[in-house]
C-alpha positions in Angstrom: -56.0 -46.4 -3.1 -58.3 -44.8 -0.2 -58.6 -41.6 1.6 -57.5 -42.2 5.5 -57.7 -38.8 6.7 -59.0 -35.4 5.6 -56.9 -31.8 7.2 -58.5 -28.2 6.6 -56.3 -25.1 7.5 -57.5 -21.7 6.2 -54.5 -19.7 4.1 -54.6 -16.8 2.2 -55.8 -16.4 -1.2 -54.6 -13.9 -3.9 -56.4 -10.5 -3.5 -59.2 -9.4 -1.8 -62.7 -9.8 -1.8 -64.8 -6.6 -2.7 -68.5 -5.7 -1.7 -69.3 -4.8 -5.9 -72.6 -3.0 -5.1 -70.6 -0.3 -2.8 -68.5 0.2 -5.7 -70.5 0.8 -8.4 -72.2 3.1 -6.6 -69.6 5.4 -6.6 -67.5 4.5 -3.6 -64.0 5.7 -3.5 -60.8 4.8 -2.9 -59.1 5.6 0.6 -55.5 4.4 -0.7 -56.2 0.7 -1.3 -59.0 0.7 0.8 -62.5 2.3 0.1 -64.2 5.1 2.1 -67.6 4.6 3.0 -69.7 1.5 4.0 -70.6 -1.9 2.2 -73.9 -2.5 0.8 -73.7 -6.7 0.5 -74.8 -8.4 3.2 -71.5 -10.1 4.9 -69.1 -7.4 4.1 -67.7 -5.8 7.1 -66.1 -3.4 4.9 -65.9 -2.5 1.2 -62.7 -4.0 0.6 -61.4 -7.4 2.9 -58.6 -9.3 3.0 -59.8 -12.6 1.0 -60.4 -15.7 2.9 -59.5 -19.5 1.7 -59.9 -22.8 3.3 -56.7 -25.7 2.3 -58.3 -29.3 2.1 -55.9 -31.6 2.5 -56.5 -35.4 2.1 -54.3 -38.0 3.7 -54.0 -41.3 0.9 -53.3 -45.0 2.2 -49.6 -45.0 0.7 -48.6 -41.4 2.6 -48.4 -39.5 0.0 -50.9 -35.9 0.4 -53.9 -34.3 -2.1 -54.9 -30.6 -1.8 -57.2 -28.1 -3.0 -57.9 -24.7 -1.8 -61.6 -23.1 -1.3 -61.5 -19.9 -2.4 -64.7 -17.4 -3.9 -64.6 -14.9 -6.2 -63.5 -11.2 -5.5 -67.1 -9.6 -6.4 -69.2 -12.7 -3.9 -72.8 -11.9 -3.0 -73.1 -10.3 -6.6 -74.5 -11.1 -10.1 -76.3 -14.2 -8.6 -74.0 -15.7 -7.0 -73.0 -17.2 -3.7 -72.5 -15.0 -0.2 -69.0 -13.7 1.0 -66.8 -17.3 2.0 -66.2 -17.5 5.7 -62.9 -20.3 6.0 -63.9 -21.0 9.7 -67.8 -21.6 8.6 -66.3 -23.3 5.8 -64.1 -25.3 7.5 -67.3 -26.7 10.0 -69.0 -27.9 6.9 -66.2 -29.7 5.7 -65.4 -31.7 8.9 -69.5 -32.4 9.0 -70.2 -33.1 6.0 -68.0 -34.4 3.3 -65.0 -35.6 6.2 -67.7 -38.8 6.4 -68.5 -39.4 2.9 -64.4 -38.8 2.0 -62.7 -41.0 4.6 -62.6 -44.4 3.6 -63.3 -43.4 -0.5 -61.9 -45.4 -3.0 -60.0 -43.5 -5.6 -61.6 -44.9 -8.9 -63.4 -42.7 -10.8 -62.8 -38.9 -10.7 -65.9 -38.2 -11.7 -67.8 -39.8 -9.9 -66.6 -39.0 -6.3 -66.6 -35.1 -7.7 -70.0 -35.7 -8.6 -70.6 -36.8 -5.0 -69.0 -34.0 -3.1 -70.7 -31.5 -5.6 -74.1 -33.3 -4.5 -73.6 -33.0 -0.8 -76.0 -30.5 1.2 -75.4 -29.4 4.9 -78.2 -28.1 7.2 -79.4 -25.0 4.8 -78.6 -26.6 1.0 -76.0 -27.1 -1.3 -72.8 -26.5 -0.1 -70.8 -23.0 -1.0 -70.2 -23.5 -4.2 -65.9 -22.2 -3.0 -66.4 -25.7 -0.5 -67.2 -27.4 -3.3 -64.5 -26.1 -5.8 -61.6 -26.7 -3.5 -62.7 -30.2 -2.3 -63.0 -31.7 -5.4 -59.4 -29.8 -6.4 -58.1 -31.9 -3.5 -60.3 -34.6 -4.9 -58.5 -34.4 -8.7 -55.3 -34.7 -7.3 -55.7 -37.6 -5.4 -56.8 -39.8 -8.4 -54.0 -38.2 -10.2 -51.3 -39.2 -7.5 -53.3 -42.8 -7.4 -52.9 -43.3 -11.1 -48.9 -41.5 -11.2 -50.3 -39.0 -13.6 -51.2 -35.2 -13.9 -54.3 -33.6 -13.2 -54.6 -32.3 -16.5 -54.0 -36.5 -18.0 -56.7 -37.6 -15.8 -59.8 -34.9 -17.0 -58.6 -35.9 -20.6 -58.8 -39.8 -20.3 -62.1 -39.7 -17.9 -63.9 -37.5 -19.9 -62.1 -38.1 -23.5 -61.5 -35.0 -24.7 -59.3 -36.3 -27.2 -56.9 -33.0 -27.1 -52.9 -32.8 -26.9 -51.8 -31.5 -23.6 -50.1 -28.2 -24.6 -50.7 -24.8 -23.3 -53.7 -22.8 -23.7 -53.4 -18.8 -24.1 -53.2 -17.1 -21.3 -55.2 -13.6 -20.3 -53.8 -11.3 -17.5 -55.7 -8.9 -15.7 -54.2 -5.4 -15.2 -56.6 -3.8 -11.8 -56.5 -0.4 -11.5 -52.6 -0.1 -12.7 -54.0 -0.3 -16.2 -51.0 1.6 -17.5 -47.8 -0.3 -16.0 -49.4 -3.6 -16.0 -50.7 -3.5 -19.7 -46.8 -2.9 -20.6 -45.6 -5.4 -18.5 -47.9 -7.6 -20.6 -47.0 -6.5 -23.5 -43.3 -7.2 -22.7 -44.2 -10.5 -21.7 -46.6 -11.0 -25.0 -49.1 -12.0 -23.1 -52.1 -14.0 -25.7 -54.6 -11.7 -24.0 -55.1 -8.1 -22.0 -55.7 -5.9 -20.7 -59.3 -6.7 -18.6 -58.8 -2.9 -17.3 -61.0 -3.2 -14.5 -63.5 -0.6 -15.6 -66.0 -1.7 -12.8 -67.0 1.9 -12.2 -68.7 5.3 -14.1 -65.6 7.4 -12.8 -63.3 4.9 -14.7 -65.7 4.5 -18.1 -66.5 8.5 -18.5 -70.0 10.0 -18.5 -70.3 8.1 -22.6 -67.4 5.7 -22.2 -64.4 8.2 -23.3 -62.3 7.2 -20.8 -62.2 3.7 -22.2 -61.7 5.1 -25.5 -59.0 7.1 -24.2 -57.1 3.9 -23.2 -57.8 1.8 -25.9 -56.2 4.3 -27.7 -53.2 4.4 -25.6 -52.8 0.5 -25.4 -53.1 0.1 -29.3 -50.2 2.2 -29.9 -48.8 0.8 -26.9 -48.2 -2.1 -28.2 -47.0 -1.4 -31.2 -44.6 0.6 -29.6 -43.3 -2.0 -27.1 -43.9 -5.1 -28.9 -40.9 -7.4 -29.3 -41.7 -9.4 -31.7 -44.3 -7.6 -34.7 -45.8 -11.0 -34.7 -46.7 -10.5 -31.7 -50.9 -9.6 -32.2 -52.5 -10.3 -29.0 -56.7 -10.5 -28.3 -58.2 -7.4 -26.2 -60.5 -8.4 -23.7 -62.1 -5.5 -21.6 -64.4 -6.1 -18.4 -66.9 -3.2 -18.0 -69.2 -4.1 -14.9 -72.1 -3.1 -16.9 -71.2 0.4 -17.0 -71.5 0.6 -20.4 -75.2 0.3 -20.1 -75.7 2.6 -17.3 -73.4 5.1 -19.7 -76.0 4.8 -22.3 -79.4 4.4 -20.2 -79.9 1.1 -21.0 -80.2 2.2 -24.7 -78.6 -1.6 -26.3 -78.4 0.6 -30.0 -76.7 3.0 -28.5 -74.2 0.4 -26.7 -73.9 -1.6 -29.9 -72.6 1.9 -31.9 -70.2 2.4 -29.0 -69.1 -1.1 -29.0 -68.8 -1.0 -32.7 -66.7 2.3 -32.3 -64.1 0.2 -30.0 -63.5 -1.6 -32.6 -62.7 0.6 -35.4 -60.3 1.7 -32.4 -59.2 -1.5 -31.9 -58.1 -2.1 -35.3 -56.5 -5.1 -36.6 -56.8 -6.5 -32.9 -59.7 -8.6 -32.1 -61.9 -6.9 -29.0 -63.9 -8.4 -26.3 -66.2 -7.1 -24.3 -67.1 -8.5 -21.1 -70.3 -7.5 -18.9 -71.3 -4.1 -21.0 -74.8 -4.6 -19.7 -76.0 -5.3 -16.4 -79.8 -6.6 -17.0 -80.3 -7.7 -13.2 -81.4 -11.1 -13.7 -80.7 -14.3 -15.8 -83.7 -14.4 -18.4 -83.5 -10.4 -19.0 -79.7 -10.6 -19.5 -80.1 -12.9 -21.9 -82.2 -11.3 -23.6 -80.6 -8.5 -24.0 -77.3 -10.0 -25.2 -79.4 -11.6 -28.1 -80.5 -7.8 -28.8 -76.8 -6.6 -28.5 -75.0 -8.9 -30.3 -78.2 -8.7 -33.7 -77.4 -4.8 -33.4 -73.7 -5.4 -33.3 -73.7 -7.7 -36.4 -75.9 -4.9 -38.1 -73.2 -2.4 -37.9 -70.7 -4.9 -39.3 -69.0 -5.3 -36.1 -66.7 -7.9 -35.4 -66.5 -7.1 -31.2 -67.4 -9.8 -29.1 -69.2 -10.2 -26.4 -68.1 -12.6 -23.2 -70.9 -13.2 -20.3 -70.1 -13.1 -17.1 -72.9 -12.0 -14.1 -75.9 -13.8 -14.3 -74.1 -17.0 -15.9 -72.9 -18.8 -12.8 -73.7 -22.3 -12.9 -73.7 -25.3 -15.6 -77.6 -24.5 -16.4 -77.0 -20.9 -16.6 -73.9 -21.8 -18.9 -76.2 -23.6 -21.1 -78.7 -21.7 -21.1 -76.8 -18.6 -22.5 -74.9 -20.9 -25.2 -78.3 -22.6 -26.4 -79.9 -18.8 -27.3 -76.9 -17.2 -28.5 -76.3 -14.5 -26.0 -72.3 -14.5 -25.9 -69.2 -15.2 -28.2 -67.3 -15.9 -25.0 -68.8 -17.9 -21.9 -66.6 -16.5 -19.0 -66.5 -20.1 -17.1 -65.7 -18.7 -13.8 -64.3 -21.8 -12.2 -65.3 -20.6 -8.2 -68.9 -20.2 -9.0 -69.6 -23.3 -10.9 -68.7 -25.8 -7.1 -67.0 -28.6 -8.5 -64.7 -29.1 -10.5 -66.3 -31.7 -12.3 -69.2 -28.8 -13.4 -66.2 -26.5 -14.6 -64.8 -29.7 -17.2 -68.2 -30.1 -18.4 -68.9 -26.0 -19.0 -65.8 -25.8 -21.1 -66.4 -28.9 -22.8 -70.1 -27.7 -23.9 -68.7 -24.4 -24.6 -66.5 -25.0 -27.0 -68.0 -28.1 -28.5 -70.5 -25.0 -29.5 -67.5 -23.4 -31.3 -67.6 -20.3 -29.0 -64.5 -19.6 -27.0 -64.5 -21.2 -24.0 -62.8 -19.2 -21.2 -61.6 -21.0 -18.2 -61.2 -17.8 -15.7 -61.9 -17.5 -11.8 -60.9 -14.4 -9.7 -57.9 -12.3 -8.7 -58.9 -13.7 -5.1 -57.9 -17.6 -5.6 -54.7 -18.9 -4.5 -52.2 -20.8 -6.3 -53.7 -24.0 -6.1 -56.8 -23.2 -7.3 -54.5 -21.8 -10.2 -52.6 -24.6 -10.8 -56.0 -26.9 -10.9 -57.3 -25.0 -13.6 -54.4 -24.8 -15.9 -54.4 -28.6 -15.6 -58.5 -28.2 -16.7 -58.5 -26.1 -19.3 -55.7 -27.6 -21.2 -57.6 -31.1 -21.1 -60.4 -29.4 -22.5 -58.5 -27.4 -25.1 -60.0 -23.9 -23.3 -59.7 -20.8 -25.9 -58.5 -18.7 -22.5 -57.3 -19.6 -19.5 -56.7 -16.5 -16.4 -53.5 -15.6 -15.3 -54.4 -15.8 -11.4 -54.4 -15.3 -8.8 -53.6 -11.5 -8.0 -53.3 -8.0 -9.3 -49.7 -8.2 -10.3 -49.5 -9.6 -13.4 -46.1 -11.6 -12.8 -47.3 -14.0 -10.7 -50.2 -15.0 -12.4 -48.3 -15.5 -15.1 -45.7 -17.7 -13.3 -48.4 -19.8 -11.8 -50.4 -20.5 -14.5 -48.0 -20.3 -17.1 -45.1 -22.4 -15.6 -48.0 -25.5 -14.8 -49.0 -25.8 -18.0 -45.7 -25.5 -19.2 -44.6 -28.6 -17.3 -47.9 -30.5 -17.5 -47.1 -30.1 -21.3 -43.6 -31.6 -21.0 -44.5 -34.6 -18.7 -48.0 -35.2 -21.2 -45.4 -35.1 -24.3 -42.2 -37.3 -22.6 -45.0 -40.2 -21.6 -46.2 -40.1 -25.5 -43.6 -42.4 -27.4 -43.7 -44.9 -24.0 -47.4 -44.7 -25.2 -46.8 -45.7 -28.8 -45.3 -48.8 -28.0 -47.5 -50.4 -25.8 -49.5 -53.1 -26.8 
């Protein structure tokens, strides 16, 4: 089976894209909007309607492949690629991987992502978004070749040796921490609440505000709960505030950290980003420091990297010195989807909990891709995306591996039986 034709068409993703600099220094909210100006290069405004860019490829028997290039809501920050134009995006696609598509034999997977993930235009690599939805679009076509899913094709090419079920999933609350987290709980989701502390307002001057809500969501949940087996994983995104809370202090973050905990109680607690060191090498540094000061309080908190962890080397990088519990694979930043597969596979072949995530600011596509990726590589966590309102996420993500599940389990007795 070949690729005849390749369509782009920009569409809209999930949420917005937000200029993270302007934020953490203290910009505020004009109703949804912010006041004030951005500070990262390519924002026109602090907050922006998010931008994604359908590929579409055409197969010899008429049947149709997609994937959608989309970039994370925080872009130009924490290392990582600028804000994602869909026209510029769309240029690159028609001059640059249109020639090296059209005509492609659908074989290998891998091998053509491998290609498209390789492919530089006039300045470099490609946006690492271009290459994330093109080799989406890419993954589906050898799935639709072969008549199976997405999620049946990373597990054979890659032999992950894994049953196709679903994978927990982890919702993301936004600033509605409060209605969201319940709806959540309702829905037992495996884990919450993210809370979107990205700001000092939101943490308090020494992080009481977070205590505060921790609090509140403990006895939340037992409260609301409908089931009392129901004991979900707490995973909080901090920005790095906690640092700036705490001057920088990593003993003193370590004894607040370990005093989440004891709130946390019989719940296991995450903590993504609490420090922000500003580069690669110094961050992980200082998440070896944090997590030896956190085991010398007895502390069972985790820590998940995010910032500063963007690519497959990075990834490796922070699992090889022991800097995180949880590697935040954040599928837009690694490009290709063939990166992503190989991330979680590393990750948890480390025994650390691989999280297959992304951003509020993908579309349903990109969604659906990465359900199909992280159950063929048994992820620990996959995101509920995209969006702020929980439900949908949920749906998205939730109903795909649901079915990808059923199809992978209906084909395994036909399976049995074959010589």
């Amino acid at each position: 089976m070949k690729i005849i034709e390749v369509l782009t068409q920009p569409v809209r993703t999930g949420f917005f894209a937000d200029d993270q600099a302007a934020i953490r220094a203290g910009a505020e909210h004009d109703g949804f909007a912010y006041a004030g100006s951005p500070v990262t290069p390519g924002f026109s405004a602090i907050r922006q309607a998010g931008e994604a860019l359908s590929v579409m490829l055409l197969l010899e028997d008429g049947s149709v492949a997609y994937g959608d290039c989309a970039a994370v809501q925080y872009s130009g920050a924490g290392g990582r690629d600028p804000l994602f134009s869909a026209e510029a995006a769309r240029r690159d696609v028609e001059e640059y991987l249109t020639p090296l598509l059209v005509g492609a034999e659908l074989g290998s997977f891998r091998e053509l992502a491998g290609r498209v993930d390789a492919c530089h235009g006039a300045s470099g690599p490609l946006h690492t978004a271009i290459r994330y939805g093109v080799t989406q679009a890419v993954l589906d076509a050898v799935a639709q070749s072969r008549r199976l899913t997405m999620a049946e094709v990373v597990r054979d090419e890659y032999s992950t040796g894994v049953d196709l079920k679903p994978v927990p999933m982890f919702a993301q609350t936004g600033d509605d921490r409060y209605g969201n987290a319940e709806k959540m709980i309702l829905k037992q989701v495996d884990v919450l609440p993210h809370g979107l502390f990205n700001n000092d307002a939101k943490l308090g001057d020494r992080g009481e505000l977070l205590e505060d809500y921790l609090r509140w969501l403990v006895a939340r949940i037992g409260q609301l709960r409908p089931d009392s087996a129901y004991v979900p994983r707490l995973h909080f995104d901090t920005y790095g505030t906690v640092g700036r809370a705490f001057g920088g202090d990593v003993d003193a973050v370590a004894g607040y950290l370990a005093r989440l905990g004891e709130i946390a109680g019989l719940y296991e607690l995450v903590v993504e980003h609490p420090i922000d060191a500003g580069g690669r090498e110094a961050q992980i540094e200082t998440y070896v420091r944090l997590r030896t000061a956190l085991r010398r309080t007895g502390s069972r908190v985790k820590i998940a990297v995010d910032e500063w962890c963007n690519t497959l080397e990075d990834i490796e990088m922070f699992v090889d010195r022991g800097a995180a519990d949880v590697i935040h694979v954040k599928t837009p930043d690694l490009g290709g989807v063939n990166n992503i597969i190989e991330a979680l596979l590393l990750v948890r072949d480390r025994g650390l909990v691989a999280y297959c995530g992304g951003t509020c600011n993908e579309t349903d596509r990109s969604a659906q891709v990465s359900a199909n990726v992280a159950m063929a590589c048994a992820a620990g966590q996959v995101l509920a995306k995209p969006g702020m309102g929980v439900d949908e996420g949920l749906m998205i993500v939730g109903n795909e591996m649901a079915r990808v599940a059923a199809i992978a389990a209906a084909r395994r007795p036909r399976e049995m039986v074959l010589p």
